[in-house]
N, C-alpha and C positions, 0 to 999 in steps of 0.2 A: 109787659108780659102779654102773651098772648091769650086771644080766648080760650075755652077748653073746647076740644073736638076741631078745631084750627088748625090749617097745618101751617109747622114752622117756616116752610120754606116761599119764597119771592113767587115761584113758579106756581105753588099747589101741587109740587109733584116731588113725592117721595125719592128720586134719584139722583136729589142732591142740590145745593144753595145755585139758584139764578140759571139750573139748567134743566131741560125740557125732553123727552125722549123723541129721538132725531132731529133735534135741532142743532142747531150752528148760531154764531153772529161772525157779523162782518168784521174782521180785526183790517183798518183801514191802512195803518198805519205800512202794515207787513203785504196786503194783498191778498191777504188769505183769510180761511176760516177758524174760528175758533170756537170746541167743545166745551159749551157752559162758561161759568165764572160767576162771581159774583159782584162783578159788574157790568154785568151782561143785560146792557139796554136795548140791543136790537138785536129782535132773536129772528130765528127765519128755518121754516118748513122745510123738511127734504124727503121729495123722492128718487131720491136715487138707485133705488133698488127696485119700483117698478118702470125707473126708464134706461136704465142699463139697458136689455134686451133690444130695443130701439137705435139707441148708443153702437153698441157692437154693430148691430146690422150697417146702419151708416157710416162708419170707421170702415169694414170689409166692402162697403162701394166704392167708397173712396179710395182705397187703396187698388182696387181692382182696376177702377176710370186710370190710375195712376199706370199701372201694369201697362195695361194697354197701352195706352199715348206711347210710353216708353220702348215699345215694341213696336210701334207702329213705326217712329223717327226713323231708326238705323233701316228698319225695310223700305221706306219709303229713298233716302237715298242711295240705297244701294239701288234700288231701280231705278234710279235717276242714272245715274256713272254705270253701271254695267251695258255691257253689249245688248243688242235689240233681242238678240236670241234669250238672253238671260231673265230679261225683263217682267215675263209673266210672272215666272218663280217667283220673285218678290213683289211684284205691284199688287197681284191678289192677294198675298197675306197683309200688306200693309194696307191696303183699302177694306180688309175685313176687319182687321183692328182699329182702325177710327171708325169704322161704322159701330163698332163694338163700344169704343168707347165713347161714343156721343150717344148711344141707348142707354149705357152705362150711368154716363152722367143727368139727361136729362129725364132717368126714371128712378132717380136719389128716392129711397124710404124720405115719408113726412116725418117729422119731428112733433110728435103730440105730447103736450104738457099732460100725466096722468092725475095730476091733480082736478084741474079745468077740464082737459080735451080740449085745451084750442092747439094750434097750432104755435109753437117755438120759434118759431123765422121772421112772424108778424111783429108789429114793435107796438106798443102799445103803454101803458104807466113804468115798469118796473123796468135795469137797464140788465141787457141776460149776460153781462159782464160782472156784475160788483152784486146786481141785487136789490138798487134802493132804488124808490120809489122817486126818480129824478127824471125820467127819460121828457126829453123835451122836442116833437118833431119839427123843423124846419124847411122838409122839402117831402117830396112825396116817398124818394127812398131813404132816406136819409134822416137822422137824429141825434142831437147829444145828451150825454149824461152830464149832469149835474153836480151828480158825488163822486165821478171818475175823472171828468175831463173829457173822454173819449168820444170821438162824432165818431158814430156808427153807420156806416152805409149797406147795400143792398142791390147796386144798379146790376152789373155783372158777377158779381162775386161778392161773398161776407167779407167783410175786411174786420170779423171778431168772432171768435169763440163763446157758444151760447154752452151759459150755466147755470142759468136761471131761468125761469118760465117769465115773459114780459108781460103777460096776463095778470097772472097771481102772484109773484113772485119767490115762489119755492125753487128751491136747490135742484137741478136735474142731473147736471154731472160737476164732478171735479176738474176732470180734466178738458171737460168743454168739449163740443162738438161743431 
């Protein structure tokens, strides 16, 4: 039995056995997260609701960098194959669209963990795929996780979706950015 003025639950927190408000654990098995339980050994932090706004913003660049490239293709070779007279018409919009899309891409919103403030993109203890405190570096952009498997790299491109802060390792989005 418990002492008196104790609370009954795992957490200390009245919203219920082994669960914490905003918290998740890692269900490994599935890949996902799971709300509470009571056998909820590794619980983990989330902000996800002060880094959505961040989220969104990066998402709509991304898609924009995307627009563009897409725009710029078909004008680019229709100015290739059209008549010399035609040429202008499309070479200018298709050289305004990769210039568009290379300011586009190389002026991507930062990713700040609001927990920390550091930055998201950096790798450091925690893996921003799974969560657990595994990341192990091996090269200067490059590293693997431990509890996933996953070598993560960096050189020209992410090759993973960050969902977790690699700092701290709190929750920043679900759907990963």
């Amino acid at each position: 039995m418990e002492g008196a003025g104790q609370p009954r639950h795992r957490s200390h927190n009245p919203t219920g056995e082994g669960e914490r408000a905003g918290c998740y654990r890692i269900n490994p098995s599935m890949g996902g997260l799971v709300n509470g339980g009571q056998d909820c050994h590794l619980m983990i932090r989330s902000s996800e609701g002060q880094f959505q706004p961040q989220a969104v913003r990066y998402r709509a660049r991304i898609r924009l960098f995307i627009a563009l490239f897409l725009c710029a293709v078909p004008l680019s070779a229709a100015a290739a194959f059209v008549p010399q007279t035609w040429t202008i018409y499309f070479g200018v919009p298709a050289i305004f669209c990769v210039l568009a899309a290379l300011i586009t891409f190389f002026t991507l919103p930062r990713l700040l963990c609001p927990a920390c403030g550091k930055s998201a993109d950096a790798f450091d203890q925690f893996c921003p795929v799974c969560g657990v405190e595994a990341l192990h570096r091996y090269q200067v952009t490059a590293a693997k996780c431990e509890g996933c498997g996953r070598t993560l790299g960096h050189y020209k491109y992410r090759n993973y979706k960050i969902h977790f802060c690699t700092h701290c390792g709190v929750l920043l989005d679900r759907r990963g950015v």
